[in-house]
Backbone as CSV, one residue per row, in Angstrom:
resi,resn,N_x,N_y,N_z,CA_x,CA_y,CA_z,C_x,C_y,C_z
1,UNK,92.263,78.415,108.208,92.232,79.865,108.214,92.758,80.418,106.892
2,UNK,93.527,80.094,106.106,94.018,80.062,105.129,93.363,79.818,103.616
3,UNK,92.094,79.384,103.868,91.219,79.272,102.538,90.174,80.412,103.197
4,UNK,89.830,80.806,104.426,89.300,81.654,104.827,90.225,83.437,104.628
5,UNK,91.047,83.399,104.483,91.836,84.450,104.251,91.642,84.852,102.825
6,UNK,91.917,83.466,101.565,91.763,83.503,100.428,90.415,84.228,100.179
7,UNK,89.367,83.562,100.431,88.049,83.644,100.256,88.075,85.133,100.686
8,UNK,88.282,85.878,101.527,88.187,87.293,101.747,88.995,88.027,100.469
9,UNK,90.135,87.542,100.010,90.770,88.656,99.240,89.828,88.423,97.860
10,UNK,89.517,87.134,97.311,88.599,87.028,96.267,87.240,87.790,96.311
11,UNK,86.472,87.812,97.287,85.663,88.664,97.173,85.780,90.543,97.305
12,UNK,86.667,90.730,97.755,87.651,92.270,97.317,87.281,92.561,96.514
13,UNK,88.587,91.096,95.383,88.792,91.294,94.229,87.716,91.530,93.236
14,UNK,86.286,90.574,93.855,85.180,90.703,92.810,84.511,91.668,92.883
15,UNK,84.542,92.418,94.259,83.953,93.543,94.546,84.066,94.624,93.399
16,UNK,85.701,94.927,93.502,86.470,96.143,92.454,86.161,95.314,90.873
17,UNK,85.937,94.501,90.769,85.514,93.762,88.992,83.920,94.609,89.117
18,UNK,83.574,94.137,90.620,82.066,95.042,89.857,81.650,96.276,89.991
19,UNK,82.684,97.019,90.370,82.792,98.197,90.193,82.692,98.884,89.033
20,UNK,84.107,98.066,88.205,84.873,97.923,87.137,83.741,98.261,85.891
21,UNK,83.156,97.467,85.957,82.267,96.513,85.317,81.424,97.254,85.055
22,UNK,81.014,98.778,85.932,80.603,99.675,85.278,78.449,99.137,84.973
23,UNK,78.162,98.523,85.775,76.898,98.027,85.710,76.674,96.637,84.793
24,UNK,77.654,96.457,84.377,77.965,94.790,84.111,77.944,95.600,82.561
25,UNK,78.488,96.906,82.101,78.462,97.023,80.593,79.259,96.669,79.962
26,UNK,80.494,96.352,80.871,81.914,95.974,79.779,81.993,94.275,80.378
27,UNK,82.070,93.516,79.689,82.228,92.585,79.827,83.192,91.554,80.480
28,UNK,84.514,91.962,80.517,85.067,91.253,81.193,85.889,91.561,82.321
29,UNK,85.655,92.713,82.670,85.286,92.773,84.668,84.285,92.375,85.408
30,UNK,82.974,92.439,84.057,81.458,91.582,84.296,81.823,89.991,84.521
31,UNK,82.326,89.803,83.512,82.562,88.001,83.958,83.731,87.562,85.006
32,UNK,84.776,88.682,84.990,85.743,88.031,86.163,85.137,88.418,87.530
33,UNK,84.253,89.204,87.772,83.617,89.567,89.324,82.538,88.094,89.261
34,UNK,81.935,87.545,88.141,81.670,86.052,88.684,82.235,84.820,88.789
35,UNK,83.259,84.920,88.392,84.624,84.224,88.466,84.985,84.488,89.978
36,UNK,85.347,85.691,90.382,86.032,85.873,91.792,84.776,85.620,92.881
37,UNK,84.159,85.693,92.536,82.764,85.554,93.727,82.083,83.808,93.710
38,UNK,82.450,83.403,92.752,82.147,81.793,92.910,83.426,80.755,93.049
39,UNK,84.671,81.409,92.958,85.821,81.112,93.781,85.383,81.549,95.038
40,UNK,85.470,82.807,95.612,85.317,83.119,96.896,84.276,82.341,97.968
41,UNK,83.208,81.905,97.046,81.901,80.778,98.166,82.655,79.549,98.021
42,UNK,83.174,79.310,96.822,84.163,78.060,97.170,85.041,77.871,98.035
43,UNK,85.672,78.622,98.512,86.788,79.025,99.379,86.478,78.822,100.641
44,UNK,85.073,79.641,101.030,84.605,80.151,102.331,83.987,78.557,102.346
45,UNK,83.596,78.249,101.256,82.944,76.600,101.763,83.907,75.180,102.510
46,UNK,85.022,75.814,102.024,85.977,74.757,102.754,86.734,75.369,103.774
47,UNK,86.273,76.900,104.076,87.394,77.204,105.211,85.933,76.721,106.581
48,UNK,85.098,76.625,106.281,83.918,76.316,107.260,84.056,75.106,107.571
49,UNK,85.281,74.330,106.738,85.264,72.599,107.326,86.109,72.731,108.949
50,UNK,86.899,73.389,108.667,87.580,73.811,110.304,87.684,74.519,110.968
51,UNK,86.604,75.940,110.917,86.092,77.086,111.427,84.778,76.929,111.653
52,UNK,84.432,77.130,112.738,83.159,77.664,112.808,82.216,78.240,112.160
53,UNK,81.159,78.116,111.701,80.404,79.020,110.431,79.820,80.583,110.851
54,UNK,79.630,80.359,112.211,79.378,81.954,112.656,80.780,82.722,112.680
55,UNK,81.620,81.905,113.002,83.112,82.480,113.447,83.762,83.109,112.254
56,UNK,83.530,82.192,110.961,84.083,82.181,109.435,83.134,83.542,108.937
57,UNK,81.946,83.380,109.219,81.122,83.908,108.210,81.253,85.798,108.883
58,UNK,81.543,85.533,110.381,81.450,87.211,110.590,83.055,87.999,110.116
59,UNK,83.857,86.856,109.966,85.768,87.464,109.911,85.453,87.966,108.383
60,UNK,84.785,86.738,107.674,84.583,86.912,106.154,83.850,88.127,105.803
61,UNK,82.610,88.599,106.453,81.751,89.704,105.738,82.258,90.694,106.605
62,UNK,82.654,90.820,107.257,83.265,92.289,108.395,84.805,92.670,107.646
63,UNK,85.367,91.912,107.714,86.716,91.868,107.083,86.388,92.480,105.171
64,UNK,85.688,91.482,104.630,85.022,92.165,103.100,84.615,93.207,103.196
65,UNK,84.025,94.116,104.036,82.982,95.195,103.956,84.562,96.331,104.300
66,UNK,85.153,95.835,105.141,86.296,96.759,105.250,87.682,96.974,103.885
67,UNK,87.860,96.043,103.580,88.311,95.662,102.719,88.046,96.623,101.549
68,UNK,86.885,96.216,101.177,86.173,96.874,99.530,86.114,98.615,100.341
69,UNK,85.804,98.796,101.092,85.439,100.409,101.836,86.733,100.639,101.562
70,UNK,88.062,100.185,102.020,89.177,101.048,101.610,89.670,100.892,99.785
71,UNK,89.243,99.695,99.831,89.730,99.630,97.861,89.075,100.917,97.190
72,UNK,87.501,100.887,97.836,86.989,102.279,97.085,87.384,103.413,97.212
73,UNK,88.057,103.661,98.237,88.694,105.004,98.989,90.298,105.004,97.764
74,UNK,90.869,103.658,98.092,92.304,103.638,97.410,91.914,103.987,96.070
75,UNK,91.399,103.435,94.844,91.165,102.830,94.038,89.968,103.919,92.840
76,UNK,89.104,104.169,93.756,88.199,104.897,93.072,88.059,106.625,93.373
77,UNK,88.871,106.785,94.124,88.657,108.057,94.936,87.409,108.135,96.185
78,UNK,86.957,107.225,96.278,85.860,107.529,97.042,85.761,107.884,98.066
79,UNK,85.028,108.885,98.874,84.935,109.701,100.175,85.794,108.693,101.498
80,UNK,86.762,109.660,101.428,86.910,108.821,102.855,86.451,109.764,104.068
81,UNK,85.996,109.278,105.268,85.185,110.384,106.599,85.173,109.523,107.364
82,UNK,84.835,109.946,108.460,84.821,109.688,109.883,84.349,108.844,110.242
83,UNK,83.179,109.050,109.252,81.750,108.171,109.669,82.331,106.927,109.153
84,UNK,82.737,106.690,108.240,83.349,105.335,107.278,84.582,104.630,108.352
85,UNK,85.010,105.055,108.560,86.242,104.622,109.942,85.864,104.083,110.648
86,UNK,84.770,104.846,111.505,84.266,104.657,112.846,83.833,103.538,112.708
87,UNK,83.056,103.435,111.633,81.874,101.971,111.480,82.803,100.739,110.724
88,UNK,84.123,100.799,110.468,84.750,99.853,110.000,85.155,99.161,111.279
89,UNK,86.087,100.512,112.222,86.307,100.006,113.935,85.360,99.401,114.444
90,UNK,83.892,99.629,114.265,83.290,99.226,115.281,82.833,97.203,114.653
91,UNK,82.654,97.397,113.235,82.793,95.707,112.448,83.875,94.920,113.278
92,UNK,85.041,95.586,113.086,86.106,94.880,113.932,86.146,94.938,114.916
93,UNK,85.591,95.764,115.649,85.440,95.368,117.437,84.179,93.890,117.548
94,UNK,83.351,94.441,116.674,82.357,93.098,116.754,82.746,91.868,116.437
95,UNK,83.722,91.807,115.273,84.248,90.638,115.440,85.132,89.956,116.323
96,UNK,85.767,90.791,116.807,86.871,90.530,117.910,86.121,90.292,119.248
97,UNK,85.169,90.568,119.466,84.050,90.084,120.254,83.425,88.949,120.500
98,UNK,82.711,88.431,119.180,82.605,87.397,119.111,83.421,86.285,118.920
């Protein structure tokens, strides 16, 4: 669970690099968002040796999608609303589901 945890904060992290990165014009938020994103499949590739791959893969992209939604809110100013909440709760009800 623990390289699966990793693997979520790395892809965050690469998320906000490609933010950063500004359409990949500045260069080295361009190269560290492929740095953090080919750590992060590395990561998720060995947390799948003792997780489940449906189990890994929905904590990983539900958990990421929430994740980067508040970094953009923290981070960039970006809209925070109702609608953005609701549908983060409802990722995490789905995962907690399955």
């Amino acid at each position: 669970m623990g390289f699966l945890l990793l693997s979520l904060l790395l892809s965050i992290v690469g998320s906000i690099s490609v933010k950063l990165s500004a359409g990949f014009q500045k260069i080295i938020p361009g190269v560290t968002s492929f740095i953090f994103f080919g750590l992060c499949i590395y990561y998720l590739t060995l947390a799948v040796e003792t997780v489940e791959i449906g189990i890994a893969y929905a904590i990983w992209s539900g958990a990421s999608i929430a994740g980067t939604t508040f970094a953009g809110i923290l981070l960039f100013n970006e809209k925070a609303s109702n609608r953005k909440f609701l549908s983060i709760a409802l990722i995490v009800v789905g995962v907690v589901i399955l």
